[in-house]
N, CA, C and O atoms as a Tinker XYZ file with bonds, in Angstrom:
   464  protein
     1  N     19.282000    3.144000   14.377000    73     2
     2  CA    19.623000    4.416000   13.783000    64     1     3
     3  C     18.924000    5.518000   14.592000    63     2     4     5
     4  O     17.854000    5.320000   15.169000    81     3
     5  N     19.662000    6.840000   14.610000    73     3     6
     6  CA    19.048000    8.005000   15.736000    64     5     7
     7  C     18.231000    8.659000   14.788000    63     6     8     9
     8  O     18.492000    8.727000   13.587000    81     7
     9  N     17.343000    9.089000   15.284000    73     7    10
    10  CA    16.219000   10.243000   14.311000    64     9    11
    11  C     17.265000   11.414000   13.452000    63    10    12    13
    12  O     17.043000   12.099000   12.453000    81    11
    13  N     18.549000   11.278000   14.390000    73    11    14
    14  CA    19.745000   12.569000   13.779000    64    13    15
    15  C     20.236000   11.744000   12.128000    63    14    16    17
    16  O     20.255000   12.251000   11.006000    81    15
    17  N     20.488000   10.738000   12.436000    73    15    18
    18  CA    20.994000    9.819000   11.405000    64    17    19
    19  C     19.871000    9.774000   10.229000    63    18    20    21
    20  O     19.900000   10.189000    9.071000    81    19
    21  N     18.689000    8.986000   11.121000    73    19    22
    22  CA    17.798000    9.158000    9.891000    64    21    23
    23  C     17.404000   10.463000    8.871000    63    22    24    25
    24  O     17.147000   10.323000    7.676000    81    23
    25  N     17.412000   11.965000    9.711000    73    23    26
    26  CA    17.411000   12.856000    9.046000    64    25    27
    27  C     18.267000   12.976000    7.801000    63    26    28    29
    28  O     18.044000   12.775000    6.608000    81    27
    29  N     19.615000   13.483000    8.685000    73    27    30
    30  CA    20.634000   13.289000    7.808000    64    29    31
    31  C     20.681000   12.302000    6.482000    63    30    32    33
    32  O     20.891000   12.769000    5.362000    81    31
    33  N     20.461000   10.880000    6.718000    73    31    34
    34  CA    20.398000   10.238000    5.688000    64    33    35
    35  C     19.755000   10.463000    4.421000    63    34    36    37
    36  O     20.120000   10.290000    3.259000    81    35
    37  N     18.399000   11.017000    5.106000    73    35    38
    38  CA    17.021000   11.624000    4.452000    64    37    39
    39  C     17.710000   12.819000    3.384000    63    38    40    41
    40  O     17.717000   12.561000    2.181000    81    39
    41  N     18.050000   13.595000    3.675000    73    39    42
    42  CA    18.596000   14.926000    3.202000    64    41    43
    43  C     19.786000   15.347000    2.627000    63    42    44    45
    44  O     20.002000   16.514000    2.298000    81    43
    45  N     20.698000   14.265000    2.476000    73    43    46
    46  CA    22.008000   13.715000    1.926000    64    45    47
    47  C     22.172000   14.180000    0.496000    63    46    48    49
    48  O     22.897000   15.034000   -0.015000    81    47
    49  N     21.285000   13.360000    0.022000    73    47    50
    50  CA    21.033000   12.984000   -1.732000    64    49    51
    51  C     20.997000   14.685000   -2.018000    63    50    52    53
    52  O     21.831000   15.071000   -2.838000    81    51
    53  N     20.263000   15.545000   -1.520000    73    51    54
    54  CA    19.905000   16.759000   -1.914000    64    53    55
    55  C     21.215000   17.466000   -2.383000    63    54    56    57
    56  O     21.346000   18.199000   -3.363000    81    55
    57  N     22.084000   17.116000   -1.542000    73    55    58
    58  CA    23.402000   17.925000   -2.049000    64    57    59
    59  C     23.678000   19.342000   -1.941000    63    58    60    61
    60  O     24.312000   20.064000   -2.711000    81    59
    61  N     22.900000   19.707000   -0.491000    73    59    62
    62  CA    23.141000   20.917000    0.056000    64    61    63
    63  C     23.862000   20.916000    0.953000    63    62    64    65
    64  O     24.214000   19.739000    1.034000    81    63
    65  N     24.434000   21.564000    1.861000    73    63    66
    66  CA    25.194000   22.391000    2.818000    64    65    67
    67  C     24.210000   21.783000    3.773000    63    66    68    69
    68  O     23.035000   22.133000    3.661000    81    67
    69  N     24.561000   20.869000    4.749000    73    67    70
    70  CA    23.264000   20.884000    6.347000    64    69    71
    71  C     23.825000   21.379000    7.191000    63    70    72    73
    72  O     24.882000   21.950000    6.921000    81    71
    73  N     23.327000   21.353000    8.569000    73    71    74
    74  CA    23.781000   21.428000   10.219000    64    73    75
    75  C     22.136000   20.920000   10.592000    63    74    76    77
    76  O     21.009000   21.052000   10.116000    81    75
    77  N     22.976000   20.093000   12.060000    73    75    78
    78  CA    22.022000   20.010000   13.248000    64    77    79
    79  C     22.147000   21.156000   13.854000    63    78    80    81
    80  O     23.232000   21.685000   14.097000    81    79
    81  N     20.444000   21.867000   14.295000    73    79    82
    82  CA    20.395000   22.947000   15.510000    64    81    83
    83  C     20.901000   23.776000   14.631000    63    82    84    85
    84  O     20.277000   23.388000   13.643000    81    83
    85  N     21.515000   24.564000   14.280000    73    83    86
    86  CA    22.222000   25.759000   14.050000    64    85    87
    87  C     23.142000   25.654000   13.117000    63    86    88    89
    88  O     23.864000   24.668000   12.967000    81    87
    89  N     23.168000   27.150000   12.122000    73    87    90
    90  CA    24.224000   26.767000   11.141000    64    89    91
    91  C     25.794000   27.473000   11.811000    63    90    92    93
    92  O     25.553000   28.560000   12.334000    81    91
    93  N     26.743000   27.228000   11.864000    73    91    94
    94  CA    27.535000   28.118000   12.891000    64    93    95
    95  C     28.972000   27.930000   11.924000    63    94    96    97
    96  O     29.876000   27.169000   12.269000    81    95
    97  N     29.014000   28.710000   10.732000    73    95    98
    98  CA    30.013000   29.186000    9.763000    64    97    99
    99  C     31.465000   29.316000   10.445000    63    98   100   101
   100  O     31.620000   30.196000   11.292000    81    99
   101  N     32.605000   28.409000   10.078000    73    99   102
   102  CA    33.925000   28.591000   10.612000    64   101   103
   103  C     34.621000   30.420000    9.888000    63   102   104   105
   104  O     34.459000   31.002000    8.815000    81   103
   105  N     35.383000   30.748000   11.154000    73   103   106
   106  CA    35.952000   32.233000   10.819000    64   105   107
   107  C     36.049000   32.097000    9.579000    63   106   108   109
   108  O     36.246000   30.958000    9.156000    81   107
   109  N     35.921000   33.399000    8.477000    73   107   110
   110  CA    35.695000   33.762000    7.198000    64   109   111
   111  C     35.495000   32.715000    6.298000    63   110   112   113
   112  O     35.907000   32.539000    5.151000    81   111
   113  N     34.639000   31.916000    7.186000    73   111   114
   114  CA    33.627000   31.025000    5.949000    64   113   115
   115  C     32.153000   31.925000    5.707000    63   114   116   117
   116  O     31.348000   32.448000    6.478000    81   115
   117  N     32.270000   31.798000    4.119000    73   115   118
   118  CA    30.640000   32.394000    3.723000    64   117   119
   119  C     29.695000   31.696000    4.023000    63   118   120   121
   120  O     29.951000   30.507000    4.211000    81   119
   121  N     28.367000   32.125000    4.169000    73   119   122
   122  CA    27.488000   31.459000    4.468000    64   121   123
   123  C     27.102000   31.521000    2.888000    63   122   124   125
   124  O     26.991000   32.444000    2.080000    81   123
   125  N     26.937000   29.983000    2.818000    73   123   126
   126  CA    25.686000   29.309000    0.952000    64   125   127
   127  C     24.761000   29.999000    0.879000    63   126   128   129
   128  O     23.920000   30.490000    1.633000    81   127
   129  N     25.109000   29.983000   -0.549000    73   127   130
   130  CA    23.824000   30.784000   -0.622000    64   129   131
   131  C     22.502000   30.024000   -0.581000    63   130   132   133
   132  O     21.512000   30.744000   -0.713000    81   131
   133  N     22.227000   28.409000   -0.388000    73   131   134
   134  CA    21.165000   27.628000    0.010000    64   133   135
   135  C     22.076000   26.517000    1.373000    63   134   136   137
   136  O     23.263000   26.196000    1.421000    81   135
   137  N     21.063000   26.214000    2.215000    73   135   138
   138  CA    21.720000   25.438000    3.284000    64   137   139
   139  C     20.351000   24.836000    4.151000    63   138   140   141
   140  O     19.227000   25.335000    4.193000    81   139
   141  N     20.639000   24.115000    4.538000    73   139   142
   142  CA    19.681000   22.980000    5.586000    64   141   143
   143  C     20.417000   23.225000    7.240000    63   142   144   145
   144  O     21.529000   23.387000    7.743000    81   143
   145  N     19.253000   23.144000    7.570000    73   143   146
   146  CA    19.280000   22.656000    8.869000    64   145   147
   147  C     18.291000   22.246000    9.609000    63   146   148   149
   148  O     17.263000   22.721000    9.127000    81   147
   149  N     17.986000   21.410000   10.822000    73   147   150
   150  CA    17.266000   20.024000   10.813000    64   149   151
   151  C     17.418000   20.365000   12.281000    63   150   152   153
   152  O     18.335000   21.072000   12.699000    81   151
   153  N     16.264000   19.709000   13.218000    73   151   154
   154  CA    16.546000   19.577000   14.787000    64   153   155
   155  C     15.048000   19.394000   14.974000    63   154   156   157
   156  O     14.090000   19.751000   14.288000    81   155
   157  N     15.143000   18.755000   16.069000    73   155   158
   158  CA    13.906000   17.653000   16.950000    64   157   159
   159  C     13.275000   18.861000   17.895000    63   158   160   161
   160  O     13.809000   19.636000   18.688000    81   159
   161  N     11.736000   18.660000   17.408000    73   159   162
   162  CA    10.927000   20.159000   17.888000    64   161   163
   163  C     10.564000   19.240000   19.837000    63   162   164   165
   164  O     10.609000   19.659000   20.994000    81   163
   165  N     10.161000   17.563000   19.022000    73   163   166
   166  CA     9.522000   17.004000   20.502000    64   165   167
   167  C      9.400000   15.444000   20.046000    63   166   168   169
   168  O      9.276000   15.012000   18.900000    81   167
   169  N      9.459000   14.839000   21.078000    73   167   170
   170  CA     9.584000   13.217000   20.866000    64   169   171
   171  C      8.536000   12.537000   22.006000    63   170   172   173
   172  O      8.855000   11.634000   22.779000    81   171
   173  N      7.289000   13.143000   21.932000    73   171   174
   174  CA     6.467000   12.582000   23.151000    64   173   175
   175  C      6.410000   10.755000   22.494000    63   174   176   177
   176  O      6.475000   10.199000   21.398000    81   175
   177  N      6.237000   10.315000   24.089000    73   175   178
   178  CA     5.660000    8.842000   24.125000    64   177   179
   179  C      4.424000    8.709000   23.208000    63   178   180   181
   180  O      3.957000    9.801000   22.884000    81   179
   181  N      3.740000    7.557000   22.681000    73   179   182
   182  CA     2.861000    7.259000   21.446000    64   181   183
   183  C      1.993000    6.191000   22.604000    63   182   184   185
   184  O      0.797000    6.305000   22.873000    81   183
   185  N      2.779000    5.328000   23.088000    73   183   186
   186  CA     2.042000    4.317000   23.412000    64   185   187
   187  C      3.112000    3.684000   24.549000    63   186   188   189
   188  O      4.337000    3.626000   24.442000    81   187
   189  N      2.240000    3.209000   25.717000    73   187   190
   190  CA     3.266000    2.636000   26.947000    64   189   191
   191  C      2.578000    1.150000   27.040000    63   190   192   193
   192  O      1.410000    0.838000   26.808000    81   191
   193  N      3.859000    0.204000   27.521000    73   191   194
   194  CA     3.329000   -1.075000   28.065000    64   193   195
   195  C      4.053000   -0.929000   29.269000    63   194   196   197
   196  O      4.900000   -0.047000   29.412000    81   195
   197  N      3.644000   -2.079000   30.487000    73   195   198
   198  CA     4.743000   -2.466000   31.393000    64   197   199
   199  C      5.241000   -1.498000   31.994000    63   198   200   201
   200  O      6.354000   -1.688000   32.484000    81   199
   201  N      4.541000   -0.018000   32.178000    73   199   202
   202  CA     5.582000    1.511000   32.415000    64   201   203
   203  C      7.032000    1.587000   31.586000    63   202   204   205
   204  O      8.048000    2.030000   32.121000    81   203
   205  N      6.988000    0.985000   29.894000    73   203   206
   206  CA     7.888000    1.294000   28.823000    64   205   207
   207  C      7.226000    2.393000   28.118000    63   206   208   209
   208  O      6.042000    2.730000   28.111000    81   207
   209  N      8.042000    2.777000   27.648000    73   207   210
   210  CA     7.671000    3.334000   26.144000    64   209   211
   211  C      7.608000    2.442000   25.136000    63   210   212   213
   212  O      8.509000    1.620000   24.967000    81   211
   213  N      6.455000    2.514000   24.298000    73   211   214
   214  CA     6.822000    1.189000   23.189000    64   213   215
   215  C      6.942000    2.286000   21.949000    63   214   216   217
   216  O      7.402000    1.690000   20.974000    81   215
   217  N      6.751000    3.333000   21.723000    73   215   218
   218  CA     6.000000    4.563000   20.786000    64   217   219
   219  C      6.719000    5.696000   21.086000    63   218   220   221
   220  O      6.655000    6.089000   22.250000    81   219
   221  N      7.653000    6.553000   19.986000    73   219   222
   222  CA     7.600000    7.525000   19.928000    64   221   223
   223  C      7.472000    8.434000   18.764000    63   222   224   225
   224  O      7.950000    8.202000   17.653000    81   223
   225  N      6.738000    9.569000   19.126000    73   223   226
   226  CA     6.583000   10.420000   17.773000    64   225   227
   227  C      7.708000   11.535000   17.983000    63   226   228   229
   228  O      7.821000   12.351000   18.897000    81   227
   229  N      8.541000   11.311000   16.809000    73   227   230
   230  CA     9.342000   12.468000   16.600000    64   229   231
   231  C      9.077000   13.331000   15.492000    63   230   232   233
   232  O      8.980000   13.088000   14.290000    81   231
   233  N      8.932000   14.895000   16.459000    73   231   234
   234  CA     8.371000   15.913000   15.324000    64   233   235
   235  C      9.515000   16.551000   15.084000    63   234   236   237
   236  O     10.115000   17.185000   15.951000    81   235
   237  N      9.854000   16.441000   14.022000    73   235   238
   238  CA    10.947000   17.505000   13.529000    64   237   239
   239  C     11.193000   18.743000   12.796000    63   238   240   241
   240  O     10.352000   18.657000   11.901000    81   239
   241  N     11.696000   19.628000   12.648000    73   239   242
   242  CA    11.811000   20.592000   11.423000    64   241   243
   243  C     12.953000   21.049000   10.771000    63   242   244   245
   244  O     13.904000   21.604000   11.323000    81   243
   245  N     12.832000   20.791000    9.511000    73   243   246
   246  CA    13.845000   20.991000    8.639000    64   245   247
   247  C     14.310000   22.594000    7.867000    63   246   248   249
   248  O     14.175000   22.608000    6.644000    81   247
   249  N     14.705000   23.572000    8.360000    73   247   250
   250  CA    14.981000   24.765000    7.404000    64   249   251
   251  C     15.124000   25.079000    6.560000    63   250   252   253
   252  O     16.329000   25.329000    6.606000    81   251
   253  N     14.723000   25.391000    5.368000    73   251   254
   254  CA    15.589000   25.791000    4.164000    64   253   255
   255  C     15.933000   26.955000    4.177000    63   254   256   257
   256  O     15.139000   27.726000    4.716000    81   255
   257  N     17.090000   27.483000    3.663000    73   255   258
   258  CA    17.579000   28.673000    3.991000    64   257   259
   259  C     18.507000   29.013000    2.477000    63   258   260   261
   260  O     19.554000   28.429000    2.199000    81   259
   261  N     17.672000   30.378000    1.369000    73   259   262
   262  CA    18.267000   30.534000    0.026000    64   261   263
   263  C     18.412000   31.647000    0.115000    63   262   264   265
   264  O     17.833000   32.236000    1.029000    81   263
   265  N     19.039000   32.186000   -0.578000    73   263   266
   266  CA    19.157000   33.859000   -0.750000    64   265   267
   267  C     18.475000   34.061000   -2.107000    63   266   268   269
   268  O     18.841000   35.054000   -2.737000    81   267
   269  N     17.381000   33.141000   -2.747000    73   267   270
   270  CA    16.618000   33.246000   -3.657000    64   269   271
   271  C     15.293000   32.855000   -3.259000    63   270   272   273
   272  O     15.198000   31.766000   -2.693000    81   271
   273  N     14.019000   33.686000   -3.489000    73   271   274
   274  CA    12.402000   33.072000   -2.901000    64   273   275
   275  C     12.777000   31.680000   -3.572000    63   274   276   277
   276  O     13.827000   31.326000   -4.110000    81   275
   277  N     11.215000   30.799000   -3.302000    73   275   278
   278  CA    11.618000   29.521000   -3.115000    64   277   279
   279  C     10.511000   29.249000   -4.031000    63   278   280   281
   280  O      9.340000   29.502000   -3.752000    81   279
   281  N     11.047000   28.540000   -5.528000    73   279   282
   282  CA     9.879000   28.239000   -6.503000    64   281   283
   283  C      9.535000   26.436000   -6.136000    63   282   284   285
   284  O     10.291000   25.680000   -5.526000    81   283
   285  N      8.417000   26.157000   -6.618000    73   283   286
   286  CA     8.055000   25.141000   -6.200000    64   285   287
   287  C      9.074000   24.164000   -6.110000    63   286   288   289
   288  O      9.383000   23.472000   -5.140000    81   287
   289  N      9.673000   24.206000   -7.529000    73   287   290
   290  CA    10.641000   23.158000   -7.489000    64   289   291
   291  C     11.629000   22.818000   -6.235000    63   290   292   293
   292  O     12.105000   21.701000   -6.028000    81   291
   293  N     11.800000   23.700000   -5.626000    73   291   294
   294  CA    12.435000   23.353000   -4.449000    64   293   295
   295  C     11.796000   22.384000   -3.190000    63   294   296   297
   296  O     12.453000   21.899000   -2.268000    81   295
   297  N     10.651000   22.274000   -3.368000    73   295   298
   298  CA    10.029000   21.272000   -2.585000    64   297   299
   299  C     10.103000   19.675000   -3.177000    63   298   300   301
   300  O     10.004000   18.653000   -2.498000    81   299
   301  N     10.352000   19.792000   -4.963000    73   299   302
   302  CA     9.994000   18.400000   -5.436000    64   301   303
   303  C     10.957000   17.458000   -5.076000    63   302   304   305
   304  O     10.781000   16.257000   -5.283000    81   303
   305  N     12.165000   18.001000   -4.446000    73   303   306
   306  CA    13.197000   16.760000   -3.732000    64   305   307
   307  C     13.314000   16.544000   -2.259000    63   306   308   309
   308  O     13.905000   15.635000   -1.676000    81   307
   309  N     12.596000   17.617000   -1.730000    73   307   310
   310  CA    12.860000   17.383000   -0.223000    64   309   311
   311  C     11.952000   16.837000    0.394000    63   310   312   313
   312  O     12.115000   16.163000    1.411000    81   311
   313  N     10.344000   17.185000   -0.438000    73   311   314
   314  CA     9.600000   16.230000    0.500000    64   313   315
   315  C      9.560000   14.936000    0.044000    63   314   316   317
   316  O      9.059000   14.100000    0.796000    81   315
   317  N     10.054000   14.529000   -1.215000    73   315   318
   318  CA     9.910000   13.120000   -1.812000    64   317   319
   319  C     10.794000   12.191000   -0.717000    63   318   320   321
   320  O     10.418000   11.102000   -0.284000    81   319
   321  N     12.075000   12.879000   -0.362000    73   319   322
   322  CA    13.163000   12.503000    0.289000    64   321   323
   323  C     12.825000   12.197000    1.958000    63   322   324   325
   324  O     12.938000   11.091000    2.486000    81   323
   325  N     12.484000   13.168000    2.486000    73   323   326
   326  CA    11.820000   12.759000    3.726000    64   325   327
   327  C     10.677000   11.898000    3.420000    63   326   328   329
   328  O     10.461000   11.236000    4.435000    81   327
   329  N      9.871000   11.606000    2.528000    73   327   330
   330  CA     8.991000   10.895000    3.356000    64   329   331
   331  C      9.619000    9.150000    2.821000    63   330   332   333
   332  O      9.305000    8.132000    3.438000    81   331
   333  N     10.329000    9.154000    1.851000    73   331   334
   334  CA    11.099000    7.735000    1.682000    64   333   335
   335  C     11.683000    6.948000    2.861000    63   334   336   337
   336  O     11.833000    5.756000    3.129000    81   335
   337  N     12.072000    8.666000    3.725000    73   335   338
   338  CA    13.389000    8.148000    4.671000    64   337   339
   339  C     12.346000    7.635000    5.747000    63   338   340   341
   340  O     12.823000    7.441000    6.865000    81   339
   341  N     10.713000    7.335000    5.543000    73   339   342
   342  CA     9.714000    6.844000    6.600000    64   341   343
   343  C      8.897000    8.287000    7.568000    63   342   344   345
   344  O      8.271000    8.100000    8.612000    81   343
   345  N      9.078000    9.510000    6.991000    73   343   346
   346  CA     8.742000   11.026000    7.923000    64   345   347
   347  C      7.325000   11.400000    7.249000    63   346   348   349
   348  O      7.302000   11.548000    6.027000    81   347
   349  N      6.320000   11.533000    7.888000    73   347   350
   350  CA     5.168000   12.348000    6.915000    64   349   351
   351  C      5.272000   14.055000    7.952000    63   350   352   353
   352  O      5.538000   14.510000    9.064000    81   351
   353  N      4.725000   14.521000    6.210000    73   351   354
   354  CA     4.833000   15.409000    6.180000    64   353   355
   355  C      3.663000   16.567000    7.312000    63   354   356   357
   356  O      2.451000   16.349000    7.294000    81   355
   357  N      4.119000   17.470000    8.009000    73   355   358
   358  CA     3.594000   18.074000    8.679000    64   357   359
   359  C      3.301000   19.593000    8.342000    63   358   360   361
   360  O      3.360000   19.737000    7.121000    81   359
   361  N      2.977000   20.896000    9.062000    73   359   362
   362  CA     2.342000   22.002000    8.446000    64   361   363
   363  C      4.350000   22.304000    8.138000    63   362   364   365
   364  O      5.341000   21.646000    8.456000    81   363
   365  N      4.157000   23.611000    7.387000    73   363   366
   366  CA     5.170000   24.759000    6.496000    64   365   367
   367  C      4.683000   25.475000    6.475000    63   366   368   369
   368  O      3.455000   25.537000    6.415000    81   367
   369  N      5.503000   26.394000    6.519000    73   367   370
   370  CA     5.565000   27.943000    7.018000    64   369   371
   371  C      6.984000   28.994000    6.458000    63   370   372   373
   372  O      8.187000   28.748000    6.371000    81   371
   373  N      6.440000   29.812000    6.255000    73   371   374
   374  CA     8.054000   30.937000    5.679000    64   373   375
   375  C      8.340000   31.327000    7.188000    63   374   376   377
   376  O      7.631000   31.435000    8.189000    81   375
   377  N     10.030000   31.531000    6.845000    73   375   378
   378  CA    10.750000   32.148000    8.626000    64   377   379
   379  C     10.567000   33.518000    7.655000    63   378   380   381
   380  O     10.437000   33.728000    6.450000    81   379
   381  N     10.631000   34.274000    8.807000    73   379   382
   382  CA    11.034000   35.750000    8.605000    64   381   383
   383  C     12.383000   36.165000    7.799000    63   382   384   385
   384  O     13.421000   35.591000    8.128000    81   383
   385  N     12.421000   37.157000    6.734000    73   383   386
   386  CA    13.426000   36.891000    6.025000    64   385   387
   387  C     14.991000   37.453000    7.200000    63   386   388   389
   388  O     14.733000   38.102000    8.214000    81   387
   389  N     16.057000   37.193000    6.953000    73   387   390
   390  CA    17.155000   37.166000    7.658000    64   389   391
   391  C     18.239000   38.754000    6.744000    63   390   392   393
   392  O     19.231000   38.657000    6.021000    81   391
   393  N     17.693000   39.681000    7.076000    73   391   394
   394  CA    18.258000   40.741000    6.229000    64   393   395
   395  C     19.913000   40.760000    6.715000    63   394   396   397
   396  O     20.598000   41.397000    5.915000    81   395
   397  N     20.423000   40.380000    7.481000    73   395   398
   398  CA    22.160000   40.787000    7.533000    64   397   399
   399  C     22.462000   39.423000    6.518000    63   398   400   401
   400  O     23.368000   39.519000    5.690000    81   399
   401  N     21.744000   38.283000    6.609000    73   399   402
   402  CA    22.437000   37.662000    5.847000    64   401   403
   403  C     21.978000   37.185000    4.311000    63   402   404   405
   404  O     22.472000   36.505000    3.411000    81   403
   405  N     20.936000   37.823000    4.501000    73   403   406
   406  CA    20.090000   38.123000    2.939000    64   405   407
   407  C     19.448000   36.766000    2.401000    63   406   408   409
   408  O     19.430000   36.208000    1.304000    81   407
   409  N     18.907000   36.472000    3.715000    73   407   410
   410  CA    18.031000   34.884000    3.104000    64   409   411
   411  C     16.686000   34.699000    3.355000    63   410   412   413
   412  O     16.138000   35.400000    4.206000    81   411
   413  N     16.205000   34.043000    2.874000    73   411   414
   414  CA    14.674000   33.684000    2.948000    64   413   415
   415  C     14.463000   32.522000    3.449000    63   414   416   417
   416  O     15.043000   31.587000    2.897000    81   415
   417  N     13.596000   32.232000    4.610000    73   415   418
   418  CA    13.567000   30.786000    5.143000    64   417   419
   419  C     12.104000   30.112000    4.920000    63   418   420   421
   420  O     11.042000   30.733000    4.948000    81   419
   421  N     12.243000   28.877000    4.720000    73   419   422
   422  CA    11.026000   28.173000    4.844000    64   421   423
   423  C     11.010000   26.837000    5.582000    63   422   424   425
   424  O     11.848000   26.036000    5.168000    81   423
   425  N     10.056000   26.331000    6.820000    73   423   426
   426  CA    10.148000   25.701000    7.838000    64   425   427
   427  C      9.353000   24.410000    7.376000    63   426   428   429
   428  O      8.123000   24.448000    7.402000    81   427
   429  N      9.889000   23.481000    7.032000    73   427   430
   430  CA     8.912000   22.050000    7.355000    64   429   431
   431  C      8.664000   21.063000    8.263000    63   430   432   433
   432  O      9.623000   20.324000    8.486000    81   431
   433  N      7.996000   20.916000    8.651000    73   431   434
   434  CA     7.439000   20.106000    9.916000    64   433   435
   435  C      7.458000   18.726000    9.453000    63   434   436   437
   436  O      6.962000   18.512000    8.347000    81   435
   437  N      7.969000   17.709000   10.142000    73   435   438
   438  CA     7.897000   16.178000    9.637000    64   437   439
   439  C      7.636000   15.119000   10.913000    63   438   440   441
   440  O      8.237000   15.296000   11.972000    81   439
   441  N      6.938000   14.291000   10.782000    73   439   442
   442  CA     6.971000   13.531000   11.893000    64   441   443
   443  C      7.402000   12.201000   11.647000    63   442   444   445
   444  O      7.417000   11.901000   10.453000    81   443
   445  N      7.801000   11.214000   12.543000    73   443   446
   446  CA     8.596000   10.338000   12.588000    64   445   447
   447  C      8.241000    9.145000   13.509000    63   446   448   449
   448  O      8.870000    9.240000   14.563000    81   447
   449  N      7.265000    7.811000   13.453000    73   447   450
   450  CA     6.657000    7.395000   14.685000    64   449   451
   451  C      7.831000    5.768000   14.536000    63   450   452   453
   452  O      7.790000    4.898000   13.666000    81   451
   453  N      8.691000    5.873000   15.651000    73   451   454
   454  CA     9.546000    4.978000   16.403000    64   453   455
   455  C      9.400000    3.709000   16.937000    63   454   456   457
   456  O      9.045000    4.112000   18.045000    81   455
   457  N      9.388000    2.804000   17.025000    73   455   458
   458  CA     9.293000    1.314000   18.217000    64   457   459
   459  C     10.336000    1.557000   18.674000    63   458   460   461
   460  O     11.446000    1.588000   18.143000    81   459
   461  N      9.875000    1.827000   20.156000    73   459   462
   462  CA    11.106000    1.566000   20.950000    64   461   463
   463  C     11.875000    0.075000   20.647000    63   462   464
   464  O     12.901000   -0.226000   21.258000    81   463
């Protein structure tokens, strides 16, 4: 399974709106008023044998993106969900709010350690 898959899988159940990388709305589609999006910050090597990779850490970050601030409850399914899907949890942070499209973002960091 790809770290894309595993995300995805991870974030499914939630029953929001996702994209990889970027949210990119088809002509006169609205943008949700809550939505995900997910993409791979860095995937350094962990551990080498033989000049392999045996180890990788994939750091990822997940967006949330509401046109409502973000009460706790909004964390009690997403981090339960990533860390099931095998991801611990890394730092969070608010994005800068998005005034043309009237949303508020908040950034979670997750990491992900691989056998090749």
């Amino acid at each position: 399974m790809t770290i894309w898959e595993r995300i995805k899988n991870a974030l499914t159940p939630l029953g929001l709106p996702m994209a990889r990388s970027v949210w990119l709305p088809s002509d006169g589609e609205d943008i949700p008023g809550q939505y995900l999006v997910y993409f791979e910050i860095s995937a350094p090597p962990q551990q080498h044998a033989d000049n392999d990779e045996i180890y990788l850490l994939h750091h990822v970050q997940v967006n949330w993106f509401s046109q409502d601030a973000f009460p706790a409850a909004s964390l009690t399914a997403l981090l339960p969900a990533m860390r099931s899907a095998g991801f611990t949890k890394g730092p969070m942070h608010h994005l800068p709010y998005e005034s043309n499209d009237r949303l508020f973002g908040l950034a979670l960091e997750f990491y992900f350690l691989e056998e090749e």
